[in-house]
C-alpha positions in Angstrom: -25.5 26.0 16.0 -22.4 27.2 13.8 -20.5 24.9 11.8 -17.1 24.5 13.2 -15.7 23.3 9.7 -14.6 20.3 11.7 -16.8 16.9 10.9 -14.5 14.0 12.7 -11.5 12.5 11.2 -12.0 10.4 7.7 -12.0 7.0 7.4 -9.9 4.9 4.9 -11.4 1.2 3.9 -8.3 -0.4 2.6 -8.5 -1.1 -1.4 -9.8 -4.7 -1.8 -8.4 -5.1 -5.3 -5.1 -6.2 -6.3 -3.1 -8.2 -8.9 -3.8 -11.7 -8.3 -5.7 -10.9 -5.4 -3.1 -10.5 -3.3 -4.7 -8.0 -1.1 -7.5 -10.0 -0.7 -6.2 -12.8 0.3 -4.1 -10.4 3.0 -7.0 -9.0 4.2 -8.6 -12.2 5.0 -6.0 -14.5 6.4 -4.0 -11.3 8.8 -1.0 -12.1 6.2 1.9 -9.8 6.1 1.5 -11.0 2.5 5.0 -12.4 2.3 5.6 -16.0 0.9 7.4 -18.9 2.9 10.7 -18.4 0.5 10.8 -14.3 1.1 10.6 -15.3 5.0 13.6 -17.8 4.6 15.7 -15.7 2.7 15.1 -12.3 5.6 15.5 -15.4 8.5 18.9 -16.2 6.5 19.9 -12.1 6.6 18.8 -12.3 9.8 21.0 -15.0 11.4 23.6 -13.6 9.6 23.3 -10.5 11.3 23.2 -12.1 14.7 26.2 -14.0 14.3 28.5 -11.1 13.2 27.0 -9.2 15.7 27.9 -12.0 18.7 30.8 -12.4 17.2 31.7 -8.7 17.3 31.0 -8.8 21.0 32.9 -11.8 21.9 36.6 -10.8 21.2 36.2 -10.0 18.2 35.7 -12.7 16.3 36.7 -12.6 13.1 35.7 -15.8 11.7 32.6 -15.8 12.7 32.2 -11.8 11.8 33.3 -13.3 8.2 30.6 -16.3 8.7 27.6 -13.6 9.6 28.6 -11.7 6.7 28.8 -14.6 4.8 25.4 -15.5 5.4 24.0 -11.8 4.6 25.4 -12.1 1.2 23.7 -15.7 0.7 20.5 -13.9 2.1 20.3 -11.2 0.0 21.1 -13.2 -3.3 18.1 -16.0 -2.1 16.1 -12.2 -1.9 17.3 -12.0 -5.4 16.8 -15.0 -6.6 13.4 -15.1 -5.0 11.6 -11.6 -6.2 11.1 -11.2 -2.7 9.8 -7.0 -3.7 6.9 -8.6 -5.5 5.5 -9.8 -1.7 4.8 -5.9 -1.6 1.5 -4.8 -1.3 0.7 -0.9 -2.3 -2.6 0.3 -0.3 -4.2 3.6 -1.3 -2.7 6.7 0.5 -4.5 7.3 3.7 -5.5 10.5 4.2 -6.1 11.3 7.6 -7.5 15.2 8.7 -5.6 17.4 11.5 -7.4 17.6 14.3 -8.4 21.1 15.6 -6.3 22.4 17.9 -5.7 25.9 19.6 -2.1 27.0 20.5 -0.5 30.5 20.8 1.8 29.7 18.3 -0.8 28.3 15.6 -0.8 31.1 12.4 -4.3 33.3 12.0 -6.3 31.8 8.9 
């Protein structure tokens, strides 16, 4: 048989090794690999969102657009104040293969 030049997508183990073993410990527990005070601060954006986005809806509210916003700012400075961008983890690229595929508009090679 010929060789097609096609031998099956690649397969990408995640990197097990991190700083402080945070991708470790990721791996093994199904974290998103983001502290309780990083979650609080995004669930503080978050509600602040909601409520200028009711109040936007119900009339409009301004006081309550002010109080949503309000709460955005106070989320974003406990982001701040937090390091809430250290919670990321950076995984090797994946590299994943085109598949083969034949099409009337695919180039000669």
């Amino acid at each position: 048989m010929a060789d097609t030049g096609y031998h099956g997508p690649e397969t990408h183990e995640p990197e097990t090794r991190g700083t402080e073993g945070s991708v470790t410990e990721a791996l093994e527990h199904g974290s998103h690999a983001g502290r309780a005070s990083s979650w609080a601060a995004v669930s503080v954006m978050l509600l602040g969102f909601l409520t200028g986005g009711i109040a936007l809806c119900l009339g409009p509210n301004w006081l309550f657009f002010w109080i949503g916003a309000g709460l955005v700012a106070l989320g974003g400075i406990l982001a701040l104040a937090f390091d809430i961008f250290s919670d990321v983890i950076v995984d090797a690229p994946r590299v994943i293969s085109a598949a083969e595929h034949h099409s009337p508009f695919e180039r000669g090679q």
